[in-house]
C-alpha positions in Angstrom: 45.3 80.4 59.7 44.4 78.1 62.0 41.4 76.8 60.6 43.1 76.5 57.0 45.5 74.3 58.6 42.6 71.9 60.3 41.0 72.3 56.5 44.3 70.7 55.1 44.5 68.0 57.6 41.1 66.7 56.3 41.9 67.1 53.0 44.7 65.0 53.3 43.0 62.7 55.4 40.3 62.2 52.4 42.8 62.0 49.9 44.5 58.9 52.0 41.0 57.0 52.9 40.1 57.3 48.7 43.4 55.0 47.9 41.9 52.2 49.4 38.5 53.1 48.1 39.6 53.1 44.5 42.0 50.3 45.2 39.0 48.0 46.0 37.6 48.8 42.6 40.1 47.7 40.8 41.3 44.5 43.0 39.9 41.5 45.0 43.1 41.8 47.3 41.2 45.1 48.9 38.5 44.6 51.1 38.1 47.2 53.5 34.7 47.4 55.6 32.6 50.8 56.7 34.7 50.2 60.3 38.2 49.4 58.4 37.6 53.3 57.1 36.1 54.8 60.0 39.2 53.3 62.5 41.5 54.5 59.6 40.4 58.2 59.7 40.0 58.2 63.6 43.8 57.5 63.7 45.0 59.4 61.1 42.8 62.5 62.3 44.1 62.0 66.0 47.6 61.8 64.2 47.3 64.8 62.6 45.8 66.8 65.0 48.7 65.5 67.1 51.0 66.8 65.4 49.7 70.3 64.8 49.8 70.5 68.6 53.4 69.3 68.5 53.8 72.3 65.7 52.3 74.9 67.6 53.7 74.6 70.7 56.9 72.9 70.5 59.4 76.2 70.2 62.4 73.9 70.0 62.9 72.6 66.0 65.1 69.4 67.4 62.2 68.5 70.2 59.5 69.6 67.4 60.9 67.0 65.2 61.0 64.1 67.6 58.2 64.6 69.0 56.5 64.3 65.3 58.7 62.0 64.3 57.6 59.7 67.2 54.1 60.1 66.9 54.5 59.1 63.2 56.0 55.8 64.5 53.4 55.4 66.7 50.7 55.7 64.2 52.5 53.3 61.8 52.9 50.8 64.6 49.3 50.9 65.4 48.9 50.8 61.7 50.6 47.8 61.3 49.2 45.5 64.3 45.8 46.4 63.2 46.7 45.1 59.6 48.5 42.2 60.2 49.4 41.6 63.3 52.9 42.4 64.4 52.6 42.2 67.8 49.8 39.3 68.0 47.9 41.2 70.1 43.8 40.7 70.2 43.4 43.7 68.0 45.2 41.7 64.4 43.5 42.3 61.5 44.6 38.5 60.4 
């Protein structure tokens, strides 16, 4: 079980890296690098291993939740300063 679980989480993770992939096919507006992917899948595999962590030991379905919740927000915050910029920090993608 736990192995098809990891086996999901990369699915999924492949499944998000090949929007951008086919997106720069089709559009100028998309131009992701080899680092823009690899940095993509390092956070979203840290996020979901995360929150499979969260899932397996958190009893509690409130604390469960938030804690997943939370490290969501997290990764879409990172997400975003890396992109654009939202915090102006030295890490912007602008």
């Amino acid at each position: 079980m736990k192995n098809r679980r990891f086996r999901v989480i990369l699915v999924a993770i492949a499944v998000l890296l090949c929007i951008p992939l086919i997106a720069m096919q089709f559009s100028e507006e998309v131009t992701w690098t080899l680092s823009d992917f690899v940095i993509a899948g390092i956070l979203l595999l840290a996020t979901g291993i995360a929150i499979e962590i969260v899932a397996r030991n958190v009893k509690d379905k409130r604390a469960r939740i938030g804690m997943i919740t939370g490290t969501l927000v997290i990764l879409f915050l990172v997400w975003a300063e890396l992109a654009v910029g939202v915090f102006g920090t030295p890490f912007t993608g602008s």
